[in-house]
N, C-alpha and C positions, 0 to 999 in steps of 0.2 A: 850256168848253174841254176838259175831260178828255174827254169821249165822242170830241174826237177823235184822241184819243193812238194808239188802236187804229188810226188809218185807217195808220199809220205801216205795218202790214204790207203795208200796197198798194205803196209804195213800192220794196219789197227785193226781191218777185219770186223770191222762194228757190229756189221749184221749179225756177221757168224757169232760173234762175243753175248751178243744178247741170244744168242738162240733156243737157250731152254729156263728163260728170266721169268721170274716173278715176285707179285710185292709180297711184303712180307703177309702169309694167310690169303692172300687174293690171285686169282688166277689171272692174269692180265690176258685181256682177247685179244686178238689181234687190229682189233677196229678202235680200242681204246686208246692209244698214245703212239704217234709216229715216234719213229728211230731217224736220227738227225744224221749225217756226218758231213762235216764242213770244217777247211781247216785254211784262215785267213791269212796269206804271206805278203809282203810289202812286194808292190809293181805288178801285182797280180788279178786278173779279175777275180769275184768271190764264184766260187764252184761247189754246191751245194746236193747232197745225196737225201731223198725223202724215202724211206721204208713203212713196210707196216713189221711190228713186232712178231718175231716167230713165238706163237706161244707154247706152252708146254704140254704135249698128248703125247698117249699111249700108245696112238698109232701112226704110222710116219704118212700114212694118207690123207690125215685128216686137212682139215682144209687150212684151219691156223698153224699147218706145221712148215711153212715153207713162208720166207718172207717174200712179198710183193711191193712192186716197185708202186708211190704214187702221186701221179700227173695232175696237171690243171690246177694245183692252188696256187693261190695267189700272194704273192711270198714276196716281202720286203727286208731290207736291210738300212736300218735307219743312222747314219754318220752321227758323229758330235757336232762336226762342222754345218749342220742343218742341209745337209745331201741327201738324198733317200736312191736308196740302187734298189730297182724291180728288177727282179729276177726272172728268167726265161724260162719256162718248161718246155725243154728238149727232148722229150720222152725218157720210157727204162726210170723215172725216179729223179731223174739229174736236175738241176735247174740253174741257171749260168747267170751274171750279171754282161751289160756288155761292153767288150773288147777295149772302149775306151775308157769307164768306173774301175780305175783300179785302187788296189787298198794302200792307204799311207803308216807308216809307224806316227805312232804320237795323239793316234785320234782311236777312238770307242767305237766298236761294231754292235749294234742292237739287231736280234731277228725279230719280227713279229709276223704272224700271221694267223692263221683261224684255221683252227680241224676239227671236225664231229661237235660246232658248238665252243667248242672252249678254246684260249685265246693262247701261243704258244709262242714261247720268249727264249730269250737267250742274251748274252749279254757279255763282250772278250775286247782284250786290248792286244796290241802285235809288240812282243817285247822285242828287246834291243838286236841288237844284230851281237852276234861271239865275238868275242876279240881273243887274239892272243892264240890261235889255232896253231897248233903244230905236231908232226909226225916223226918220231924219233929216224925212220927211213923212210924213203919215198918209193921203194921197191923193194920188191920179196922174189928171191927163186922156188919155183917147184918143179916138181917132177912128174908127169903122165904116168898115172898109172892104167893099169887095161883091166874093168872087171868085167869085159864083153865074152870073155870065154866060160866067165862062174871063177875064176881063182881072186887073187890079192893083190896081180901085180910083182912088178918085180924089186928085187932090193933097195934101182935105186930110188922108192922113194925114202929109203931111210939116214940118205946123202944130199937130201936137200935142205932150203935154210928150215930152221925152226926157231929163230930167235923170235920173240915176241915186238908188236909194234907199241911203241907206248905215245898216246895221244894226251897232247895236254890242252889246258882254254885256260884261260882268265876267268872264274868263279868267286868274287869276293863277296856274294850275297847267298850265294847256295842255293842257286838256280837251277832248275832240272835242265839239264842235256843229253843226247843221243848221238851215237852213232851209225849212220849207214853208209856200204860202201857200196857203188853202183857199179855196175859194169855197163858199160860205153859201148865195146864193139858192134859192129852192125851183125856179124857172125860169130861169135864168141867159141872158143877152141874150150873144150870141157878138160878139165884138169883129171878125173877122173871118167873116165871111159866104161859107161853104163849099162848092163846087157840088154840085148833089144828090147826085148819087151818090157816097155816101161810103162805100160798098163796095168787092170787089176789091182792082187796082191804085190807088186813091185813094191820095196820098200824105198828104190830111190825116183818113184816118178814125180817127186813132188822138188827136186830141185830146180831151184832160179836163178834169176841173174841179181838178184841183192842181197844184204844180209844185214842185221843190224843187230845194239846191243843193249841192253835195257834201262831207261829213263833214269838219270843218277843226279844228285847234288855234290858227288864231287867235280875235281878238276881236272880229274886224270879218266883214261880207259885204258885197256892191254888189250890188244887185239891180237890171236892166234893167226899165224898163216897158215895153218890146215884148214881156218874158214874158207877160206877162198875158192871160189866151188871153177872161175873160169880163169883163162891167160888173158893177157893181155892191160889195156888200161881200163881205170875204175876212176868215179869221181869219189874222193872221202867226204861226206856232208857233216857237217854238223851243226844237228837241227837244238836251238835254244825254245824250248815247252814252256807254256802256261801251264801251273802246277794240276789242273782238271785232266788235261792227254793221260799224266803220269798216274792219280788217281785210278783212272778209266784201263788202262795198263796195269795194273795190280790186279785188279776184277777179272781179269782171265781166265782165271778158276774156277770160275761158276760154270757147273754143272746140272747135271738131274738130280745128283747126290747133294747139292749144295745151293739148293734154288733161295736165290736173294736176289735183290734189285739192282744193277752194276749202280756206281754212284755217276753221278750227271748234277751239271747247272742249269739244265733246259727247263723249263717251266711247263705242268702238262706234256712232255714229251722225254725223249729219251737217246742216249746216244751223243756228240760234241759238236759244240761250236766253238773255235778255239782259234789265236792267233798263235803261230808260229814263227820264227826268223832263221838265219841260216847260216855259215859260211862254209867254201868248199876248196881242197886239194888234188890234187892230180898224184895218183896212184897206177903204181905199174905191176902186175906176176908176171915173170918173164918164166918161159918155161925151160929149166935144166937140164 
């Protein structure tokens, strides 16, 4: 389960989320405040993303309109327990702690480092692990449908299950929690059958193999089985948030039409540093 706590930065898109950001009345350059993403899981080393901010122009050529990845700082993460993890630059942006610094629940992650002059902070704890996880069913039927010819497929998808999955936790503080479900297989059988060309204007080239449901203080989710984009087994995670992810997940909306500054706890910078936790289920589509 843990290796795929990480996949969780797939999910946020941070770069993309800041890509037409700015402060309020100020144009933000792209050389003024790196875009952070870093998400701290227990037993895990720390895995760190450095950007520079896309900023907002009129022309999609210009130079600040594309964000860039950036290498060579020198980036620490300071423990409560008086540890300090130096972090690696691996090229592309990344920056890694190593294999044997892994992060513990119970203790304070600090970043600190230095960009363009000014001094760049951050500051998260790794909450508890879920308790109390559970799947009203552990399997869903579907049906294959074929949109490889242009039609809809045939009736029987209208003969498969549709019962709703209802997922419950343990929530007595009104904690933000998440759902994703993962697909496992090494070859994954598409439940929907795609016409070839899934290039271009295709409206279905952007399907994946995960899906997830949006940051919540309740206890419960309903999960549709027409999400389920493939057969076979899926891990069900669910990921326990520091309330800044769910924040930073609301800010979605920020467009050209609605330029503001996503919110963040970074200091001089932009984008998250965030401990997360987890627990996971074994889910199955079997195909009808």
């Amino acid at each position: 389960m843990k290796k795929y706590i990480q996949t969780l930065m797939f999910i946020t898109g941070i770069v993309c989320l800041l890509g037409s950001c700015t402060e309020t009345n100020t144009v933000i350059s792209s050389v003024e405040k790196p875009v952070i993403e870093a998400f701290l899981a227990p037993g895990k080393p720390i895995s760190l993303t450095l950007m520079t901010v896309i900023g907002y122009s009129e022309s999609a050529d210009a130079a600040d309109s594309l964000a860039r990845p950036i290498d060579g700082q020198a980036i620490q993460i300071k423990v409560s327990d008086g540890s300090i993890f130096k972090l690696e630059s691996v090229g592309e942006g990344r920056y890694v702690s190593k294999s044997t610094e892994l992060v513990k629940f119970g203790l304070t992650y600090t970043l600190d480092f230095t960009y363009n002059g000014l001094p760049i902070s951050a500051t998260t704890v790794i909450p508890t692990r879920p308790t109390g996880f559970t799947l009203s069913k552990n399997f869903v039927n579907r049906t294959q449908i074929n949109l490889g010819s242009g039609g809809f497929g045939g009736p029987g998808g209208f003969q498969e299950d549709r019962t709703p999955i209802e997922a419950t936790w343990n929530n007595p503080n009104g904690e933000y929690h998440f759902i994703a479900f993962i697909n496992t297989e090494a070859n994954p059988e598409s439940i929907v059958i795609l016409p070839t060309d899934t290039t271009g204007t295709n409206p279905f080239r952007f399907i994946n193999r995960r899906f997830n449901n949006e940051p919540t203080t309740a206890s419960v989710s309903i999960i549709q089985p027409q999400s389920f984009q493939y057969f076979g087994k899926h891990y069900a995670v669910l990921y326990r948030l520091n309330p800044d992810y769910a924040a930073l997940y609301r800010s979605a909306g920020t467009t050209t039409q609605n330029i503001s500054t996503p919110p963040t706890a970074i200091t001089n910078g932009l984008g998250i540093f965030t401990g997360i936790n987890a627990d996971t289920l074994l889910f199955t589509v079997n195909k009808y």
